[in-house]
N, C-alpha and C positions, 0 to 999 in steps of 0.2 A: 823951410821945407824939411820933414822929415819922415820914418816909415813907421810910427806911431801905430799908423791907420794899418798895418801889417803885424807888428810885433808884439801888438796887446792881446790880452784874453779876450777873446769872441765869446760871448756869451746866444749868438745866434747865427744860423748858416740859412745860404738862399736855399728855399724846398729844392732846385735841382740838383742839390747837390747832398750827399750825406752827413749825416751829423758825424763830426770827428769821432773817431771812438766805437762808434755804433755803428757802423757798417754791413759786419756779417749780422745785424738783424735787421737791418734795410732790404728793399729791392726796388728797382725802380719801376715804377707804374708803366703805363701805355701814353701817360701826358707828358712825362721826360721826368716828373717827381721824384724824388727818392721818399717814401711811405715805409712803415714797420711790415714784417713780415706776418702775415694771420697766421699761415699754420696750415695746417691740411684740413683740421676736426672746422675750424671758422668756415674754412673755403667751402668744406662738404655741408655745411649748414645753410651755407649762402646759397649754394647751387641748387640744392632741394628744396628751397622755400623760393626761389624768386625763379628758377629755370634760366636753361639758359638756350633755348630755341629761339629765343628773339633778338637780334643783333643791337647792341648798346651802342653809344657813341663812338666808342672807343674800340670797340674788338664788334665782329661778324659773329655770327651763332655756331659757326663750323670752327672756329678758333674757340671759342668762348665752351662748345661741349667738349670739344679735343682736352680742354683743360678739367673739366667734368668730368671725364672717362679717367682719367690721371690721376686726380686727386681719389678718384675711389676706390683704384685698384690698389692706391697705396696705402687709402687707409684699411681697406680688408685688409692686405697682407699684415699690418700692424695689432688692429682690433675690429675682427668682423661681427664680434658679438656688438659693439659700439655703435658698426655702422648700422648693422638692425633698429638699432633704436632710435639713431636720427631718422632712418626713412622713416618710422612711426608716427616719431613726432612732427614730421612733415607733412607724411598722409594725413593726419589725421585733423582736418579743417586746416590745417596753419599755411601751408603751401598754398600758391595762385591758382595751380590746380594740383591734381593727379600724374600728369603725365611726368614729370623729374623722379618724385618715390618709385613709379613703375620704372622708369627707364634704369633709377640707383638697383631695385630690384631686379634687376636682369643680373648687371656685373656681378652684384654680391653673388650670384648661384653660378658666377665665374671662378669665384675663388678655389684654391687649389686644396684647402685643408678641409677638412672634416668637420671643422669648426664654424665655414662658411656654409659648406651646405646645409650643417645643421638650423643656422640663424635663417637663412634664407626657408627654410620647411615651414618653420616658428612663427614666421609674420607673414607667408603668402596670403592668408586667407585675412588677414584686415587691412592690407593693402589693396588686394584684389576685388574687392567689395558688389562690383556690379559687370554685368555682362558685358557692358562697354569697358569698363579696365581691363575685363579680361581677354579682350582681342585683342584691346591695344598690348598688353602683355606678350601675346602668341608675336604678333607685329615683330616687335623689338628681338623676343628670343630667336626667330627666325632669323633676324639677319645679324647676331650678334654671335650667336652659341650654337643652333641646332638645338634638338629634343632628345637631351639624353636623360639618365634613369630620374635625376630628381626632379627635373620636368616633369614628365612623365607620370610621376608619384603625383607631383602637384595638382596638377591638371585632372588625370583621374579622381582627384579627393574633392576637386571644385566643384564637375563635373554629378558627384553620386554623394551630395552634402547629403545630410538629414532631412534638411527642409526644404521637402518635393514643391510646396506651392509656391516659396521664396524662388527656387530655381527656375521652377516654370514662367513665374513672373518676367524672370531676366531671360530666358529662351524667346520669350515673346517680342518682349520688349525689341532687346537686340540679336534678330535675327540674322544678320551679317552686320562686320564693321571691319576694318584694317583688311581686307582682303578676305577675310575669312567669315564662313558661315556656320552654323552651329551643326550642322551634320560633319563640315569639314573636323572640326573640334572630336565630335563622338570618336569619327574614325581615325584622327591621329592621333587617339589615345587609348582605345581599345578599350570602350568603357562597359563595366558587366554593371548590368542594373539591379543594386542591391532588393531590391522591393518593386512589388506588380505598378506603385505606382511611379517608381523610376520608366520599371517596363513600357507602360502606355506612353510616358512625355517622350522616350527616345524613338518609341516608333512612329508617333505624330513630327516628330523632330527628322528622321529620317524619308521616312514615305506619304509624310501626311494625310488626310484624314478623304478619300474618293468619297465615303459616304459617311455622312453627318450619324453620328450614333442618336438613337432616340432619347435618350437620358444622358444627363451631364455623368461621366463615368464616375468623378469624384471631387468631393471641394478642393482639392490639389489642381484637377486641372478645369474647373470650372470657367477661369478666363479663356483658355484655350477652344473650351466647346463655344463657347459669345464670340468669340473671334473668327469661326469658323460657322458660326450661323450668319455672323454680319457679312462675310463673304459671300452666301449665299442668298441674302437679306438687305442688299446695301441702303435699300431706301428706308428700312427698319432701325437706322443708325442711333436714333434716341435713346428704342428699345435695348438695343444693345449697350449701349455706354450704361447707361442707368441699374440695369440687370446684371453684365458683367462685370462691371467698375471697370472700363477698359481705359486707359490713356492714349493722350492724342498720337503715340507712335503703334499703338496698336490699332484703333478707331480710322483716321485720317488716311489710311495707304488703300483702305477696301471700303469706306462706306461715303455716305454722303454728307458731305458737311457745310451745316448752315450755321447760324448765328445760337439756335436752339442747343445745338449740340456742341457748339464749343463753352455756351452756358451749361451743358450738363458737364462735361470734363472739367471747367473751373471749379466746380463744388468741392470734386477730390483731389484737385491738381497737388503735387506737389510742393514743398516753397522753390527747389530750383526749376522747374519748368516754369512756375509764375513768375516768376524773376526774369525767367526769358521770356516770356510772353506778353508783358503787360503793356507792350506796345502794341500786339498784335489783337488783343483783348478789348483796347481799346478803338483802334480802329472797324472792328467789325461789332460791335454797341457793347458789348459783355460789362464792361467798363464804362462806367458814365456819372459825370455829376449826379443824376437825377436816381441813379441807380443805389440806392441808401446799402440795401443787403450785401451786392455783392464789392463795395466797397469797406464796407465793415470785415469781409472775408478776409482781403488785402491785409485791413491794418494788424487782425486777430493774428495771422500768419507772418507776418513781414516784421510786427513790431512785438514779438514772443522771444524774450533771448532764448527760449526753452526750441523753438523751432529751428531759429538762425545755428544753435551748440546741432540737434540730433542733425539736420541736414549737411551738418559742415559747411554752413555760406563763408566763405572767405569777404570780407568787407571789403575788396577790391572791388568784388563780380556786383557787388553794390553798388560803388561807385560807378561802377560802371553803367551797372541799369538805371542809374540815375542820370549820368550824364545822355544815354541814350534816350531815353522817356523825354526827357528836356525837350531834347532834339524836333521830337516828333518826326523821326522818322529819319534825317538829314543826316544821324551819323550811323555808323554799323554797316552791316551787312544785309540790314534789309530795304525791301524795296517799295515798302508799307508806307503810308504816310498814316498820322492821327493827330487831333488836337491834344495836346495832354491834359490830362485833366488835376485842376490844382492838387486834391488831395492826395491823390497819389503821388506827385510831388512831395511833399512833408510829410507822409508814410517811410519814403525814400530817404529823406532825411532823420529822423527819427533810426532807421532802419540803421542806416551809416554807424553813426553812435552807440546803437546796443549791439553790433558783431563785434566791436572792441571788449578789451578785458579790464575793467578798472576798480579801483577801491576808493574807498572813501578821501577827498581832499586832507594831505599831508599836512597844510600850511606853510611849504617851502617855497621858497620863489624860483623861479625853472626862467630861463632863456632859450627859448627853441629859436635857434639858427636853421635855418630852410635855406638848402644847396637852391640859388635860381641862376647860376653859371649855362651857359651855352650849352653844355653836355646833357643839363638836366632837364632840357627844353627836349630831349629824344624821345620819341613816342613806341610805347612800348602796342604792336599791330595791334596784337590779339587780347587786346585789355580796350584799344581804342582813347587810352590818356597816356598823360606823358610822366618820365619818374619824377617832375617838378609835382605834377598833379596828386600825385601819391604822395607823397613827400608832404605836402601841404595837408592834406587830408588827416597822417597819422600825429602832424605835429598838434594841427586844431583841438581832435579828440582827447590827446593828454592834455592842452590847454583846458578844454570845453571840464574835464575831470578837477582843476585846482583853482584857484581864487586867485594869488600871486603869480604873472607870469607877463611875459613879451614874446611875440613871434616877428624875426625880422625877417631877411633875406642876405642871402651874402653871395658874391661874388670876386668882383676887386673890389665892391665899396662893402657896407653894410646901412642895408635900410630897411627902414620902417615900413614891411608891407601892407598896415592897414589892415590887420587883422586880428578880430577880436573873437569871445567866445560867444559873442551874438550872432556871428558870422555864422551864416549857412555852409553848410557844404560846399555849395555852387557858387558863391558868391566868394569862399576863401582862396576856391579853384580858379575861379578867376582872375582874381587880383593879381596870383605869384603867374598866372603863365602867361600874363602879358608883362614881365617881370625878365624873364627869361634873358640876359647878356653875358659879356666878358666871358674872365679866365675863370678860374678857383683857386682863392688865397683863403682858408679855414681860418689863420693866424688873425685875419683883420676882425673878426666876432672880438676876438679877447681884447685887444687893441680899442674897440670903440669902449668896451667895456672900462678900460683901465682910465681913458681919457673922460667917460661921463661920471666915475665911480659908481657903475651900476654894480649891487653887492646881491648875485645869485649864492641861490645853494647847488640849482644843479643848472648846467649849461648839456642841451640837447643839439648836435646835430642830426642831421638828415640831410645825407650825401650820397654822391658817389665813391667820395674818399679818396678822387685825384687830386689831389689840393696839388697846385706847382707852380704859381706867380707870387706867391709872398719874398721877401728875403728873407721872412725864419719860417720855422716849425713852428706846427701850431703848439707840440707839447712843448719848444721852449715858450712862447706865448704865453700859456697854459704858466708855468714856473713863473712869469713877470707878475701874471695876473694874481697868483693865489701870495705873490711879494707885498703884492702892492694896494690889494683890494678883498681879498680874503682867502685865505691859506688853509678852508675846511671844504672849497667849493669841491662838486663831484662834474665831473664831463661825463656824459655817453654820445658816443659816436655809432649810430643808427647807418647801415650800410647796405643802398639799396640797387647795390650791381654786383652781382656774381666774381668780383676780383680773390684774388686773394691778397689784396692790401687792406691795412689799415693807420688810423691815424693814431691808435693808442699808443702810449709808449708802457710796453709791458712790463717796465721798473715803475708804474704808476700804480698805490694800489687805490688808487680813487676816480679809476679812470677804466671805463668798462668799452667794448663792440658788443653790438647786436647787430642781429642779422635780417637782412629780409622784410617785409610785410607782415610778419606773425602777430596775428591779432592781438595776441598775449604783451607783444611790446608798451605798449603803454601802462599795464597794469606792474610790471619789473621796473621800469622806471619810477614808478610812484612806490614802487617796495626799496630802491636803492636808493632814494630820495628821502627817504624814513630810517633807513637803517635796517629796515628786514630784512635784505641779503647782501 
């Protein structure tokens, strides 16, 4: 007997505990782990791209923004020109939605310097993009700050933009949201109307229209006068849709609608309203096997990366309407049933794959490890899938992008989940979230590795980044692995919960965090994978 097993060099420490040495850049997770610290600039990326309104396994939504609101106030005080440009890059398609950029948007025009309000002037107006952001905007500023001068400024500039028939359009469209109506807006901003045609939308916006004017006053507000004919015309609802190009939230609240009329709204639908509709489309015939044209609409729109980039589809809201379509009705929020119809299905799929960003196959060998631990089994509400389901989804698509590659699973074990890049969407969805067990030990990926000599160039996770059942770190792991099986492999560790942990160890320089969902993720790992950043 002796104390050997005490007084030798440890070359690895159990996850709950800290790596000797490394501690003040440790903290320990919500699973009891001790994880590298991210940082503020990661945490503020994480939180604008994934949101954090929806409560994770681990933390509540109220815990989880409390740390939201924290990290932003600190990073404005540090660099508020900075944070401007992550909400940007957030807004702009990469985030699940809008509502995180707007809500970061609020605080930043909390900041105290001059330097904040100024960033905050600078990007309102492509953040704020549509009448619906812009309540939800009023929403948030209401109970955060009040409407003081650059509010104010804001608001008035959104408010008397240039383009009368653009604004008109969103007047119509969203006529109240978050509490708020569009006259409440006029008057709590005290807006002078640059132009007769400002004049006319704020007083139809105001006192609207007792008597129908004989002539459309101007192509600015031409939907307006079709809006206000079909009110007084509802059985004329065709007429109307056809003539004014109205949308079903302009058309559907005053006219009559049949099956005709939601085939004349499909013609100029949107790609995000057809994306939410193609359940509803299909239930009432619009949609139909037998239906050649307006199923060619679908594919021309749905499978156009050119559509998917200007509309900003985030490849989540995809998945999603995939998963929902599948359904036929059984999941979501609606109360519709329909058969689906095949091709719409593999529209959907097809779909999935071109909102990704990807280049040409590397020829590297990639090992995507797919977090399927207990935690990642949590369903994110308002997406309707779970982060295992996601998770699987962004691993596929980089797979579905290279020739050389493995997707396993890992938890306490690691296994083969059976999924290749012939694998559908729906069918890779399936496999990992009947998959769903145990703890999270990251460590055991490298470990199967060292014992098969499987010799990657880049090892991919996709986690939550609680790893806390192994006896080591996965970065000493990582140091066995690259001893013993190859000493050029690159890790990225893909992080898809709002923490502020991660698994990098920031003395790695071959070893990267990403963030979030961001479409763009698979296309940076096939550049890091090559060497182009």
């Amino acid at each position: 007997m002796n104390y050997n097993f005490f007084t030798k060099n440890k070359t690895t420490t159990p996850q709950n505990q800290p790596i000797p040495g490394r501690e003040a850049e440790m903290m320990k997770g919500r699973s009891g782990g001790f994880m590298f610290n991210a940082g503020i600039w990661q945490m503020l990326r994480r939180c604008l791209l994934i949101g954090t309104a929806q409560s994770t396994y681990y933390a509540g939504k109220q815990e989880l923004t409390e740390d939201f609101v924290n990290v932003v106030k600190q990073a404005v005080a540090e660099n508020p020109g900075r944070v401007a440009e992550e909400i940007l890059y957030a807004s702009d398609g990469r985030a699940i939605n809008n509502s995180a950029p707007i809500f970061a948007l609020v605080l930043l025009s909390m900041g105290e310097t001059p330097e904040a309000k100024q960033a905050f002037g600078e990007i309102f107006p492509q953040v704020i993009r549509t009448g619906s952001h812009f309540y939800e905007w009023l929403n948030y500023t209401k109970s955060l700050r009040g409407f003081g001068k650059i509010v104010r400024e804001a608001g008035k500039a959104w408010l008397s933009k240039e383009d009368v028939k653009g604004l008109a359009y969103q007047l119509l469209k969203y006529q109240q949201r978050q509490g708020f109506t569009n006259r409440d807006a006029l008057r709590l901003f005290h807006v002078y109307p640059p132009t007769e045609n400002h004049r006319q939308l704020f007083e139809w916006v105001v006192k609207g229209w007792k008597e129908l004017p004989a002539d459309i006053p101007s192509a600015a507000l031409a939907q307006i006068w079709w809006y206000e004919w079909l009110k007084r015309n509802p059985s004329e609802t065709h007429t109307a849709i056809s003539q004014g190009h109205l949308t079903h939230e302009m058309a559907a609240p005053v006219g009559k609608m049949d099956q005709q009329a939601w085939n004349l709204l499909f013609q100029e639908m949107p790609i995000g309203a057809m994306l939410r509709n193609l359940g509803s489309l299909t239930e009432i015939g619009v949609l139909r096997a037998d239906e050649g044209a307006n199923l060619h609409r679908v594919e021309a729109v749905l499978n156009s990366p050119e559509h998917l980039h200007k509309g900003r589809i985030h490849p989540i809201d995809i998945l999603k309407a995939l998963k929902t379509y599948q359904s036929g009705g059984r999941l979501g929020r609606s109360k519709k049933n329909w058969q689906p119809v095949s091709r719409i299905v593999d529209i959907l799929e097809k779909a999935v794959e071109l909102s990704f960003e990807v280049v040409q196959p590397t020829g590297k060998v990639f090992m995507h490890a797919v977090d399927i631990s207990s935690s990642m089994g949590c369903w994110v509400a308002d997406m309707g899938l779970s982060c295992c389901e996601m998770a699987t989804t962004m691993a596929l698509v980089t797979a579905k992008a290279e020739k050389n590659y493995e997707i396993r699973g890992f938890s306490t074990q690691f296994i083969d989940l059976d999924i290749t890049a012939k694998d559908s969407f729906s069918s890779a969805v399936r496999k990992a979230s009947n998959q769903n067990f145990g703890g999270t030990d990251a460590a055991i990926a490298y470990d199967w590795m060292i014992q098969n000599q499987f010799k990657a160039d880049v090892v991919c996770f996709w986690t939550d980044s609680e790893s806390w059942a192994g006896y080591k770190h996965p970065s000493q792991a990582l140091k066995e692995y690259r001893k013993k099986v190859n000493p050029d492999v690159k890790a990225v560790y893909v992080t898809l919960t709002p923490y502020q942990i991660t698994l990098v160890d920031p003395q790695d320089p071959l070893s990267w965090d990403l963030a979030g969902f961001d479409s763009g993720t698979p296309r940076i790992i096939q550049m890091l994978a090559s060497g182009e950043l």
